[in-house]
PDBQT receptor file of N, H, CA, C and O in Angstrom, charges set to zero:
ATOM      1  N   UNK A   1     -23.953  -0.833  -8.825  1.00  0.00    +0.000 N 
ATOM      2  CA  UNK A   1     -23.959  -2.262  -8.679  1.00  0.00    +0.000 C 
ATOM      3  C   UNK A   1     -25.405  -2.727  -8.622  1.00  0.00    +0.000 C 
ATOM      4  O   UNK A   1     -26.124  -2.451  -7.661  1.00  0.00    +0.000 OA
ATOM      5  N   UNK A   2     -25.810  -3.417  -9.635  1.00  0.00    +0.000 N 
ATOM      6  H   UNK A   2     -25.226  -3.642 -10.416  1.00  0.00    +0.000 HD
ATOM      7  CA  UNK A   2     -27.551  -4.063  -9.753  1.00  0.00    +0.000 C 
ATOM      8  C   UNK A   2     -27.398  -4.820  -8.767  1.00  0.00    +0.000 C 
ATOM      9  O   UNK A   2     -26.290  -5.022  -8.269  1.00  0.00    +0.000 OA
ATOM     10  N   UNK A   3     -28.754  -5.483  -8.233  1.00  0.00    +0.000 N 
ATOM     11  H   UNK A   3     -29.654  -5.319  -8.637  1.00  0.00    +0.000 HD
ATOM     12  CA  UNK A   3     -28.844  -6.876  -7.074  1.00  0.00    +0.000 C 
ATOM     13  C   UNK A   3     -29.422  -7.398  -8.324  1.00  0.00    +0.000 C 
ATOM     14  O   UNK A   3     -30.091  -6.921  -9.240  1.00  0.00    +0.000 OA
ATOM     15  N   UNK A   4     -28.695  -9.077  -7.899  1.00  0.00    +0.000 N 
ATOM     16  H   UNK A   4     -28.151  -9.465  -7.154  1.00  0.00    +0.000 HD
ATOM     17  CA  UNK A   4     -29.533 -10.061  -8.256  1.00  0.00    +0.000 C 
ATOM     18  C   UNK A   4     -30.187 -10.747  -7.129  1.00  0.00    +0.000 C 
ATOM     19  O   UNK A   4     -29.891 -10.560  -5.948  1.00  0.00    +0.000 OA
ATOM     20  N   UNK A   5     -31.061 -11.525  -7.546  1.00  0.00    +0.000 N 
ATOM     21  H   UNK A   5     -31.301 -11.677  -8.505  1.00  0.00    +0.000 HD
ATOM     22  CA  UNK A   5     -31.824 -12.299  -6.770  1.00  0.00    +0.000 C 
ATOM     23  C   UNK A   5     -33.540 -12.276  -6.121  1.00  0.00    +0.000 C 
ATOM     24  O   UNK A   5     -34.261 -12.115  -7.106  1.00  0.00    +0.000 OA
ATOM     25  N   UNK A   6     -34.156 -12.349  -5.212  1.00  0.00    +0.000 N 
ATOM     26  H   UNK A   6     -33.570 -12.480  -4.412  1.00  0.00    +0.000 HD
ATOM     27  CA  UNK A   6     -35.863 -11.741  -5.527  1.00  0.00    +0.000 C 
ATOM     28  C   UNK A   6     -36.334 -10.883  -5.883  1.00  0.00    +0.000 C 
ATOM     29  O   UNK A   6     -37.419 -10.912  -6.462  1.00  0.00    +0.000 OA
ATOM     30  N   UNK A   7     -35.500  -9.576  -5.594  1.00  0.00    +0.000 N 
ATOM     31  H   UNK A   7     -34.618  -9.553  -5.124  1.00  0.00    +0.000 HD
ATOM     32  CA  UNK A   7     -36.335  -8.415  -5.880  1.00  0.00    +0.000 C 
ATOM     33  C   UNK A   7     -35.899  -8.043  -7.087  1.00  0.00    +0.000 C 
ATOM     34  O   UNK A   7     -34.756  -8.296  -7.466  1.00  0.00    +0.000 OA
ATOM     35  N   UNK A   8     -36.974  -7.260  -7.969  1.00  0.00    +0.000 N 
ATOM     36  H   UNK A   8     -37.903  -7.054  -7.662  1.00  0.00    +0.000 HD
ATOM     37  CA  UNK A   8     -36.661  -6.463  -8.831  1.00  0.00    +0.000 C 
ATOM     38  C   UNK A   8     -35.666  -5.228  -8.494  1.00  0.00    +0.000 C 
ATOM     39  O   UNK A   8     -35.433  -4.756  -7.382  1.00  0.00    +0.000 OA
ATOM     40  N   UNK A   9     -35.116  -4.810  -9.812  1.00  0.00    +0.000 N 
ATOM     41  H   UNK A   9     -35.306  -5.194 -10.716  1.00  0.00    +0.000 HD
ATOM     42  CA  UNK A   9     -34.020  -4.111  -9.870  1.00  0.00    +0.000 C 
ATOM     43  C   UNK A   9     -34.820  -2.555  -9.020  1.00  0.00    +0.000 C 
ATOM     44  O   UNK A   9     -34.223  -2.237  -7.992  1.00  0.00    +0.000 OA
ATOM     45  N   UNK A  10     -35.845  -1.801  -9.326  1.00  0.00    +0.000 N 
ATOM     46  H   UNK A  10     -36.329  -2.059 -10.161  1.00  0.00    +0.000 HD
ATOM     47  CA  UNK A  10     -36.367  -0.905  -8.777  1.00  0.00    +0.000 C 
ATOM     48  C   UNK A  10     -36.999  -1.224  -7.549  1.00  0.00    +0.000 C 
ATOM     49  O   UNK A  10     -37.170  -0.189  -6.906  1.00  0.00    +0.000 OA
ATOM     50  N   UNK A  11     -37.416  -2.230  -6.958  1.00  0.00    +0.000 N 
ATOM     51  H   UNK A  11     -37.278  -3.071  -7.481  1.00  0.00    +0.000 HD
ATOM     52  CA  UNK A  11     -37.956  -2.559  -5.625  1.00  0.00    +0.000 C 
ATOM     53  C   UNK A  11     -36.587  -2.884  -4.719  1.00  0.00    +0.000 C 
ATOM     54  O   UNK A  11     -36.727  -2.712  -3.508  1.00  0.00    +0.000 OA
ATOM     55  N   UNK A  12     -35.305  -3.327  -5.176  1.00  0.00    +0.000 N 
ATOM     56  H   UNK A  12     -35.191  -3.466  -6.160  1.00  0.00    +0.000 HD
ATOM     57  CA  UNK A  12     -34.437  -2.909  -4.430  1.00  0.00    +0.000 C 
ATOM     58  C   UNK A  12     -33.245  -1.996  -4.441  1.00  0.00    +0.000 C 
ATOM     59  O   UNK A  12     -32.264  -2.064  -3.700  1.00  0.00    +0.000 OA
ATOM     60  N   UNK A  13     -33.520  -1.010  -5.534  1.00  0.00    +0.000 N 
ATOM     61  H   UNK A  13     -34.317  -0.955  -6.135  1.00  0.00    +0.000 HD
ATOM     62  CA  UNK A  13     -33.329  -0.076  -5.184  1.00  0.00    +0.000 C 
ATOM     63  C   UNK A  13     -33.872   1.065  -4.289  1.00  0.00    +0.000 C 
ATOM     64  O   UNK A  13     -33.130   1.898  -3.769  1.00  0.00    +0.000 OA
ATOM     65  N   UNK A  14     -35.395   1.042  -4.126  1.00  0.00    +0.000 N 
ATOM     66  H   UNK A  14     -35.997   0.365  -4.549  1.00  0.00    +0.000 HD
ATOM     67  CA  UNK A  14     -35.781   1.823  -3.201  1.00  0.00    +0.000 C 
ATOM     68  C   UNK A  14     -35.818   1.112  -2.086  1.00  0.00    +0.000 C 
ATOM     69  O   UNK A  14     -36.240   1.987  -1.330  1.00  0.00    +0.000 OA
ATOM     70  N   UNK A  15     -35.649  -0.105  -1.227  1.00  0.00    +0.000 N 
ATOM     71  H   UNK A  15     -35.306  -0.816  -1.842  1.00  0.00    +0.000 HD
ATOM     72  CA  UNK A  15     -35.343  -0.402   0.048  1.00  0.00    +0.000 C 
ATOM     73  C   UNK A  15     -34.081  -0.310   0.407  1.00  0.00    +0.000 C 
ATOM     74  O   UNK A  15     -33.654  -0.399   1.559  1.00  0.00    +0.000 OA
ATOM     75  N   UNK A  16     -33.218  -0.058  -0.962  1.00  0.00    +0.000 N 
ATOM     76  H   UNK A  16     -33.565   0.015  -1.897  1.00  0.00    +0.000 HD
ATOM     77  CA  UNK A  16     -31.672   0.481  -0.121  1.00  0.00    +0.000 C 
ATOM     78  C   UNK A  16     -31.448   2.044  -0.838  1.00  0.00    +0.000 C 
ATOM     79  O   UNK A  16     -30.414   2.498  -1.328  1.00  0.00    +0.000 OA
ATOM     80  N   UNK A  17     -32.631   2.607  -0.727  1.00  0.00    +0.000 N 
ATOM     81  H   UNK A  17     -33.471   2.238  -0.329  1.00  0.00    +0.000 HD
ATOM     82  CA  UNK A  17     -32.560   4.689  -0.680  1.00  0.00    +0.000 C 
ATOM     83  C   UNK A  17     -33.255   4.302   0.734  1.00  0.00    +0.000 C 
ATOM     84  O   UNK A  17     -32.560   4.900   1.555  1.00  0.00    +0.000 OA
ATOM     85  N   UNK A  18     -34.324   3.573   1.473  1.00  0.00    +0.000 N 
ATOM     86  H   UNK A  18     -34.889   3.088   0.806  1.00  0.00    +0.000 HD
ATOM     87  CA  UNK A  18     -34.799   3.425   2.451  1.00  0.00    +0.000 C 
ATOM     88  C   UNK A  18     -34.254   3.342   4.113  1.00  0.00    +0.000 C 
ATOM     89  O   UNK A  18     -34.679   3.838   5.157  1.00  0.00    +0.000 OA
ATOM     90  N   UNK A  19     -32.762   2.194   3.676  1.00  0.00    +0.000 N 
ATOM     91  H   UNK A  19     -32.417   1.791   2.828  1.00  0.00    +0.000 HD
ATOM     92  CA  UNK A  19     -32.285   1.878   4.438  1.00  0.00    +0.000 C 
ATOM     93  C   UNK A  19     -31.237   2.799   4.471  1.00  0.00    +0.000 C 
ATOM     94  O   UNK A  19     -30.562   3.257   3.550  1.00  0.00    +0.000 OA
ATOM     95  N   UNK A  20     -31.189   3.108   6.331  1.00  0.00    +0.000 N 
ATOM     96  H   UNK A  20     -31.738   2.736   7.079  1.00  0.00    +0.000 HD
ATOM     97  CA  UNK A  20     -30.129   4.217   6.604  1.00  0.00    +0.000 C 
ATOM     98  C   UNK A  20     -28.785   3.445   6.631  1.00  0.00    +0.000 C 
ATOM     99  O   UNK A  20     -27.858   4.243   6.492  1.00  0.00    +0.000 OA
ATOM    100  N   UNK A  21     -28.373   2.195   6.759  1.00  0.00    +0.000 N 
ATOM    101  H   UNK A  21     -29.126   1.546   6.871  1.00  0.00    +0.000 HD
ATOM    102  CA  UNK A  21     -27.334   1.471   6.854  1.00  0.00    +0.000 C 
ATOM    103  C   UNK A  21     -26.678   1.379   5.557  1.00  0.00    +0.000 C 
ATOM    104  O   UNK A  21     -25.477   1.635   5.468  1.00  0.00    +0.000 OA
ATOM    105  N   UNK A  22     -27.543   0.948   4.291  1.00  0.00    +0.000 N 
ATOM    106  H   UNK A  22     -28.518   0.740   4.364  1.00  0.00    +0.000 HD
ATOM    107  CA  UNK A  22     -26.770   1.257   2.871  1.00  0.00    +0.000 C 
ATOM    108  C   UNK A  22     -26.671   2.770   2.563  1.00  0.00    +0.000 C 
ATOM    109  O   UNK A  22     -26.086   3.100   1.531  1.00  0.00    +0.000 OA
ATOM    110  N   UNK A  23     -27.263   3.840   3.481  1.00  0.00    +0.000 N 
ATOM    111  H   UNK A  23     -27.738   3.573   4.320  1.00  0.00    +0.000 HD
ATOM    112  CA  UNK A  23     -27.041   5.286   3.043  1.00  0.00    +0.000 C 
ATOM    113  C   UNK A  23     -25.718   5.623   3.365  1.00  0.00    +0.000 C 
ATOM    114  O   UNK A  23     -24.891   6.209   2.666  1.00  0.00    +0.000 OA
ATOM    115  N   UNK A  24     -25.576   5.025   4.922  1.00  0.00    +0.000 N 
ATOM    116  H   UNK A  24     -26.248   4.549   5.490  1.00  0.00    +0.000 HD
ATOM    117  CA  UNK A  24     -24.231   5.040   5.581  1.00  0.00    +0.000 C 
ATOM    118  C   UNK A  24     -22.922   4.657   4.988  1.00  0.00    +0.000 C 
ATOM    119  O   UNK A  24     -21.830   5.224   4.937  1.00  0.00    +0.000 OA
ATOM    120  N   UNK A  25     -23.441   3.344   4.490  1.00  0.00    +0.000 N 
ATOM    121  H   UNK A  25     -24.328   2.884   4.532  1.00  0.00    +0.000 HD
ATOM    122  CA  UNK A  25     -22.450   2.705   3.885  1.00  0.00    +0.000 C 
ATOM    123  C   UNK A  25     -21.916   3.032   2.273  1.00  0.00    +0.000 C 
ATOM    124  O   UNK A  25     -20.858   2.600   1.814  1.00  0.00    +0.000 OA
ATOM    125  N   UNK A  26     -22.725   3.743   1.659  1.00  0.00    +0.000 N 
ATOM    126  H   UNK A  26     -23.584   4.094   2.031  1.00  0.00    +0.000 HD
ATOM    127  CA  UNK A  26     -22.194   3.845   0.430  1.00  0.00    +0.000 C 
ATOM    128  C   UNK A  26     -21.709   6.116   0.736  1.00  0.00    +0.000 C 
ATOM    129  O   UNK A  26     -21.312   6.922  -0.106  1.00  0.00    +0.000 OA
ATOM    130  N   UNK A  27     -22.012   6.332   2.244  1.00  0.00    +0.000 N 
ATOM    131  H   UNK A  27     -22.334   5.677   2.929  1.00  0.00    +0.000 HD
ATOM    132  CA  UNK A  27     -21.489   7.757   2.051  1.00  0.00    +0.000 C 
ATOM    133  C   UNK A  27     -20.058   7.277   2.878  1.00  0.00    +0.000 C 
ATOM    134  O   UNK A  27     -19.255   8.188   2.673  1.00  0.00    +0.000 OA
ATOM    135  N   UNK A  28     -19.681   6.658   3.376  1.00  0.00    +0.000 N 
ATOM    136  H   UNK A  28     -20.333   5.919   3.542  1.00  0.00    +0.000 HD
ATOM    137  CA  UNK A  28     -18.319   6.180   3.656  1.00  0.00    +0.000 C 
ATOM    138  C   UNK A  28     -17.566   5.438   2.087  1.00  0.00    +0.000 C 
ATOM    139  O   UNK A  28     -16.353   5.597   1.952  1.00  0.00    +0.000 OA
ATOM    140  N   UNK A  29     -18.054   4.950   1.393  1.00  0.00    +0.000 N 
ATOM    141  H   UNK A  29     -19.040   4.821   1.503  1.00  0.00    +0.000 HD
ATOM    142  CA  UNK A  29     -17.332   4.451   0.171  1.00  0.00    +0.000 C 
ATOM    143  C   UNK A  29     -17.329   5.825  -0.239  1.00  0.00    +0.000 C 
ATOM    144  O   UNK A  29     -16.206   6.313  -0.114  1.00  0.00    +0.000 OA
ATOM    145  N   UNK A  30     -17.942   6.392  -0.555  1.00  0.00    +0.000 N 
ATOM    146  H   UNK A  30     -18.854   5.996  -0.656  1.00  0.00    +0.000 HD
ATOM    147  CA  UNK A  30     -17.814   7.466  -1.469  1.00  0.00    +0.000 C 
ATOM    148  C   UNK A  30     -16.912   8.590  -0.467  1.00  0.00    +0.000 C 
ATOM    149  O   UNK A  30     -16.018   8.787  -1.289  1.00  0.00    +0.000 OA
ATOM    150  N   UNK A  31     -16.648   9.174   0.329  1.00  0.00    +0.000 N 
ATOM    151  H   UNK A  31     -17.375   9.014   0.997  1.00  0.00    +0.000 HD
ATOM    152  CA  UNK A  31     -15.528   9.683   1.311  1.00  0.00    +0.000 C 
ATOM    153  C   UNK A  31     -14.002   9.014   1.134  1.00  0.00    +0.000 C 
ATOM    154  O   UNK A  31     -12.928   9.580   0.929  1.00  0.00    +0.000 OA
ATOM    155  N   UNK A  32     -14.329   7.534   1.299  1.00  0.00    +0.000 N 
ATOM    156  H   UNK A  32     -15.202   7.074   1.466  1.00  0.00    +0.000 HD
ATOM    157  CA  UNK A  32     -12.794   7.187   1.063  1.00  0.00    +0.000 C 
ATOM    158  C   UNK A  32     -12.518   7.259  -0.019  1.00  0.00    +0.000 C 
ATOM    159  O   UNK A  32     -11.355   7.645  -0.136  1.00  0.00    +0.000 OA
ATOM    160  N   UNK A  33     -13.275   6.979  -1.461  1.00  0.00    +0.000 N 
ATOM    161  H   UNK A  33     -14.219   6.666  -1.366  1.00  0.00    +0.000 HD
ATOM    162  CA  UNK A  33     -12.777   7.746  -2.738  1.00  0.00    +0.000 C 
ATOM    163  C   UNK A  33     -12.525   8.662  -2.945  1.00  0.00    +0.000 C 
ATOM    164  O   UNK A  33     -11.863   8.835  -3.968  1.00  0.00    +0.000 OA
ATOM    165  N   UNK A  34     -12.908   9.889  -2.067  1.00  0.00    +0.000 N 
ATOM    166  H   UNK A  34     -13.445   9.749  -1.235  1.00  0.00    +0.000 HD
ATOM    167  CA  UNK A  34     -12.621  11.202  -2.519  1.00  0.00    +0.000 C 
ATOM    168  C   UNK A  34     -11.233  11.139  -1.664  1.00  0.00    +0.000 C 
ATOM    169  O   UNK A  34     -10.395  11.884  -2.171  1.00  0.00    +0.000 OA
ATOM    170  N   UNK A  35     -10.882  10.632  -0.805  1.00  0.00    +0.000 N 
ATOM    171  H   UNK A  35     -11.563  10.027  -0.393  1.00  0.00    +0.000 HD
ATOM    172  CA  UNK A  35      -9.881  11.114  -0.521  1.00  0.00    +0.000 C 
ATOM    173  C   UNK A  35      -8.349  10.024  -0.869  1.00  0.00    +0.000 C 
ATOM    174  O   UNK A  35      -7.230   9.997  -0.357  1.00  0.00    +0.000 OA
ATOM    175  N   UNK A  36      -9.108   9.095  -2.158  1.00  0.00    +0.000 N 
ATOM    176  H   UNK A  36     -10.017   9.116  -2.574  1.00  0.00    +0.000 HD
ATOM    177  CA  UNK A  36      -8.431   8.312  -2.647  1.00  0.00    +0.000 C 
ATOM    178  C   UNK A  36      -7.658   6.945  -1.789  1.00  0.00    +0.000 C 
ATOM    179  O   UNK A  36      -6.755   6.270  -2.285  1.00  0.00    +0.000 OA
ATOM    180  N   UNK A  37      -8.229   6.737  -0.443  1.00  0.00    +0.000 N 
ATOM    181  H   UNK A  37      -8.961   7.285  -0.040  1.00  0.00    +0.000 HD
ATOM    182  CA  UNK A  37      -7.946   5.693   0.348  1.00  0.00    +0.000 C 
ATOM    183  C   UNK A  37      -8.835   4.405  -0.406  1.00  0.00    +0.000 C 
ATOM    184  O   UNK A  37     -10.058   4.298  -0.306  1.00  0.00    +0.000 OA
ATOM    185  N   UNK A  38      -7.931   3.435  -1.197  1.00  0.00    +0.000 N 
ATOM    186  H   UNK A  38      -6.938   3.522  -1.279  1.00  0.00    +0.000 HD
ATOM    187  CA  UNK A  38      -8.711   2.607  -2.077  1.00  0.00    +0.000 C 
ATOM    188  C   UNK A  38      -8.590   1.276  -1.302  1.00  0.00    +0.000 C 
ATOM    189  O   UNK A  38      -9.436   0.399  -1.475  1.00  0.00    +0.000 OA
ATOM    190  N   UNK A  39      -7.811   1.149  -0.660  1.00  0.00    +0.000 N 
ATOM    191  H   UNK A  39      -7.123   1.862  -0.519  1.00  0.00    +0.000 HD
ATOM    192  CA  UNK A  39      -8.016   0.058   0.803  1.00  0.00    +0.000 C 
ATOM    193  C   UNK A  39      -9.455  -0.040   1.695  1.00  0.00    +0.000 C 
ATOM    194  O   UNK A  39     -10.149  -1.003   2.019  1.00  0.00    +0.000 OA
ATOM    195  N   UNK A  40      -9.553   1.176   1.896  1.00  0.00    +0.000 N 
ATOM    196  H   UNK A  40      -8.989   1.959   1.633  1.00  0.00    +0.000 HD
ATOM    197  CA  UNK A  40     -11.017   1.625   2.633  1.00  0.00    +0.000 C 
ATOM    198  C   UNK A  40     -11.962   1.061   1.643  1.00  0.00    +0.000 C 
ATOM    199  O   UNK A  40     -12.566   0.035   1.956  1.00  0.00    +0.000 OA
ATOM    200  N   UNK A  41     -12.227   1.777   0.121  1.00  0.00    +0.000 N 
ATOM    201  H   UNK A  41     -11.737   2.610  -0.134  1.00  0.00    +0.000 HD
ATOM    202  CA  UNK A  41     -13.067   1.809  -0.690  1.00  0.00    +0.000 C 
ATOM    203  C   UNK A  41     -13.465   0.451  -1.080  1.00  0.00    +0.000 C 
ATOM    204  O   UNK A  41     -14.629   0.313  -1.453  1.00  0.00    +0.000 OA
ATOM    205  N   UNK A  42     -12.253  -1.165  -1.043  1.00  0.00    +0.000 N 
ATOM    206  H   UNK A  42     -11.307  -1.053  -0.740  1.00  0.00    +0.000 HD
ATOM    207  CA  UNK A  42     -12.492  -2.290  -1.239  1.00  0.00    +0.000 C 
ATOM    208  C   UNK A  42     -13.098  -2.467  -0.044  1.00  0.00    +0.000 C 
ATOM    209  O   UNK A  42     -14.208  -2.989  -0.149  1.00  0.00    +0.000 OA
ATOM    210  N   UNK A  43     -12.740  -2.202   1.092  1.00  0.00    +0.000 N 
ATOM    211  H   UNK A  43     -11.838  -1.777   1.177  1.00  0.00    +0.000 HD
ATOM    212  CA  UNK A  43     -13.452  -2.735   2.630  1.00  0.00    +0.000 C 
ATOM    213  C   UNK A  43     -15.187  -2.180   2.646  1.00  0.00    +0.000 C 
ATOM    214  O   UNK A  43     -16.055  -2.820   3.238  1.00  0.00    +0.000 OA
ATOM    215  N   UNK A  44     -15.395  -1.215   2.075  1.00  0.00    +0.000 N 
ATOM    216  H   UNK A  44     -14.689  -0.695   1.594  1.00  0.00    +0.000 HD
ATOM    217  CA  UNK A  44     -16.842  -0.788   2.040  1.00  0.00    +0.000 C 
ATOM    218  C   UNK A  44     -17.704  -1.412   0.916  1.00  0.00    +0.000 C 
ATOM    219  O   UNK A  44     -18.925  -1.329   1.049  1.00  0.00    +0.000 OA
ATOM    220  N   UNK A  45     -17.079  -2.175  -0.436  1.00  0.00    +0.000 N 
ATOM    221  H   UNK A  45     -16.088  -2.243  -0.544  1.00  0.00    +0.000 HD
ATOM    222  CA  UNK A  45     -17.229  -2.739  -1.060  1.00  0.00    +0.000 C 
ATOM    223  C   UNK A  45     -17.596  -4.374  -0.930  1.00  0.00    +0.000 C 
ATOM    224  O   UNK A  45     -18.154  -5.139  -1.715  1.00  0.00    +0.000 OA
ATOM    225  N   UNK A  46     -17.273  -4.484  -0.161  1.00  0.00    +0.000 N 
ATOM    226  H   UNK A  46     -16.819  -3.862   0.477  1.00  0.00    +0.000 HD
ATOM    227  CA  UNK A  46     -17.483  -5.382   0.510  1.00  0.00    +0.000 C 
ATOM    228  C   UNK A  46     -18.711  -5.649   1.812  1.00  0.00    +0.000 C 
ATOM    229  O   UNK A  46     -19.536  -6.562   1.824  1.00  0.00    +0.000 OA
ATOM    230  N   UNK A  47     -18.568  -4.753   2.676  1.00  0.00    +0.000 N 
ATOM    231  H   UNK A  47     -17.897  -4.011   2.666  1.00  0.00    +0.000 HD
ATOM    232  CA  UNK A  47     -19.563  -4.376   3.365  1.00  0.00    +0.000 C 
ATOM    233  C   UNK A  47     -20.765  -4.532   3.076  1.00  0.00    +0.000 C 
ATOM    234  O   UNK A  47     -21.538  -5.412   3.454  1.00  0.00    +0.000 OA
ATOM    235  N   UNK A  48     -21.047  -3.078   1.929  1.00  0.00    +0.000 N 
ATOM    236  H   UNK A  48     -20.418  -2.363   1.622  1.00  0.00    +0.000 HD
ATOM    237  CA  UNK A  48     -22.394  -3.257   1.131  1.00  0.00    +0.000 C 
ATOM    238  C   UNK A  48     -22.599  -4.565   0.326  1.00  0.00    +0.000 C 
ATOM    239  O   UNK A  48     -23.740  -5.018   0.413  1.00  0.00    +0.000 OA
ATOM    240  N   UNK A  49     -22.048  -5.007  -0.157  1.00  0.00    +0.000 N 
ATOM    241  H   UNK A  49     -21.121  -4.639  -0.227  1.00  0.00    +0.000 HD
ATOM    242  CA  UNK A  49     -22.288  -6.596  -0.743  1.00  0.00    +0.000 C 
ATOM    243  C   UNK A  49     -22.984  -7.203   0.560  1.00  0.00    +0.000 C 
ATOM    244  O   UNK A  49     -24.200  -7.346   0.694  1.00  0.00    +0.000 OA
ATOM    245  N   UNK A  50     -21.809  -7.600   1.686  1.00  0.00    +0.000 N 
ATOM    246  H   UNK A  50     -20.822  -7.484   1.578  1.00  0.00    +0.000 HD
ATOM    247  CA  UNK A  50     -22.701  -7.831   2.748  1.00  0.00    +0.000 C 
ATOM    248  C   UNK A  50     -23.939  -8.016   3.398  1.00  0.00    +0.000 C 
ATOM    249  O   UNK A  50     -24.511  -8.947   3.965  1.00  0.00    +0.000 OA
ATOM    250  N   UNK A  51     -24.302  -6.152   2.983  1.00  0.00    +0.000 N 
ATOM    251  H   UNK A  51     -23.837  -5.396   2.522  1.00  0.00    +0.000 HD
ATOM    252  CA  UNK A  51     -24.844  -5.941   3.872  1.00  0.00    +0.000 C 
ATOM    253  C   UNK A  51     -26.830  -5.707   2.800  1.00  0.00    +0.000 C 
ATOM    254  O   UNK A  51     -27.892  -5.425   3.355  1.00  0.00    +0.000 OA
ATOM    255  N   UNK A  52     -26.661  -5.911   1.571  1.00  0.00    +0.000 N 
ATOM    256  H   UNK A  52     -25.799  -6.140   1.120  1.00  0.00    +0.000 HD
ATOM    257  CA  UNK A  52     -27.185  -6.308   0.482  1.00  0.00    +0.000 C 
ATOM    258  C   UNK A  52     -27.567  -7.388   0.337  1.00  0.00    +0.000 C 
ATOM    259  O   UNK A  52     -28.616  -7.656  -0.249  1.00  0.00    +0.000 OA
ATOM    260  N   UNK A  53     -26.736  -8.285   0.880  1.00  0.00    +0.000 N 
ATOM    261  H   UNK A  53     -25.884  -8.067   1.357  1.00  0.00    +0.000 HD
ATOM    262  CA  UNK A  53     -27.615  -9.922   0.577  1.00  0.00    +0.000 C 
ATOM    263  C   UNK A  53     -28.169 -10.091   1.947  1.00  0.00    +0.000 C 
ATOM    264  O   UNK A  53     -28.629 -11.223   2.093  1.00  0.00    +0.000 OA
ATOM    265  N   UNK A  54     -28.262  -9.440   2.852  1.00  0.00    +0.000 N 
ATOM    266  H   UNK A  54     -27.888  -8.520   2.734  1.00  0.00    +0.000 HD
ATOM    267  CA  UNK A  54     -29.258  -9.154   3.990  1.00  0.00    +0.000 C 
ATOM    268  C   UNK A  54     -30.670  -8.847   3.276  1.00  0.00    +0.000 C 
ATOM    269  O   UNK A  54     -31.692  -9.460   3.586  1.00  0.00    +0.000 OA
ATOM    270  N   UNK A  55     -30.626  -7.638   2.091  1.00  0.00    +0.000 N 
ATOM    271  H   UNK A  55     -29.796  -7.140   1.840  1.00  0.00    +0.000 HD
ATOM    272  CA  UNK A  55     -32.006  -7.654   1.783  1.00  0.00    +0.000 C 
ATOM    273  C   UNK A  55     -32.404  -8.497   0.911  1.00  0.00    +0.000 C 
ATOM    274  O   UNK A  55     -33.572  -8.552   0.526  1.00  0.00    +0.000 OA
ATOM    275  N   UNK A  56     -31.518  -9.214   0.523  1.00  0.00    +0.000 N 
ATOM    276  H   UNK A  56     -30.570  -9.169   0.837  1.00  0.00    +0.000 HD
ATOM    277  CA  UNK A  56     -32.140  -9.916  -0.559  1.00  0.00    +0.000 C 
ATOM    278  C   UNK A  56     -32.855 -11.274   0.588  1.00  0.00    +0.000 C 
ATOM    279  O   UNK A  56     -33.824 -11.923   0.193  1.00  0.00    +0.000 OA
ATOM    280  N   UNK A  57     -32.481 -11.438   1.419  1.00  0.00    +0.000 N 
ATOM    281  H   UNK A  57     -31.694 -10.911   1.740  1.00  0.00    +0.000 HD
ATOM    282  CA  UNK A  57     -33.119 -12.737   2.473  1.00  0.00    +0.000 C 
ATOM    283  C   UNK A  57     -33.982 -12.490   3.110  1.00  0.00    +0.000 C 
ATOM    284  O   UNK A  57     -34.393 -13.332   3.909  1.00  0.00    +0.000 OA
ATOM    285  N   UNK A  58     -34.687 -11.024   2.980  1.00  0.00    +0.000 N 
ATOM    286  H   UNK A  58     -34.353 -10.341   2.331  1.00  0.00    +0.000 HD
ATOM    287  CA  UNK A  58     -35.929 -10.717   3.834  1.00  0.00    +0.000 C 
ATOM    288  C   UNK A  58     -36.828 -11.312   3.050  1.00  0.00    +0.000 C 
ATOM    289  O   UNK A  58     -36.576 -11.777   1.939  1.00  0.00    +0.000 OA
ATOM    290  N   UNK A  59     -38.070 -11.321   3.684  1.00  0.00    +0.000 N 
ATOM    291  H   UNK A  59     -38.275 -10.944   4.587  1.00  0.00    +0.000 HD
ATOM    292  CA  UNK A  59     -39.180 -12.271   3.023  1.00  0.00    +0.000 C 
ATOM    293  C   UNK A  59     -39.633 -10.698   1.633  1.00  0.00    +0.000 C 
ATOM    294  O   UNK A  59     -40.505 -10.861   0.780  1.00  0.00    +0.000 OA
TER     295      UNK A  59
């Protein structure tokens, strides 16, 4: 999933390899896919969206 919005596509990708909260959050999406709970997988989908336009509002 690209971000839109201030940052470039590689400057926010490395503040969310940085951040332990999108590490968290995309190793729980990826757990409930493996174990095919796709209820979970929309709820973490969501999350990280969430928790993504957090970085996009930092200065």
């Amino acid at each position: 999933m690209a971000l839109s919005g201030s940052l470039p596509t590689s400057a926010a990708a490395s503040v969310m390899q940085e951040c332990r909260a999108c590490q968290n959050l995309e190793r729980g999406r990826k757990q409930a896919a493996t174990v095919r709970d796709l209820s979970k997988v929309t709820d973490f989908h969501v999350l990280i969206a969430r928790h993504r336009a957090r970085h996009r509002a930092e200065p």
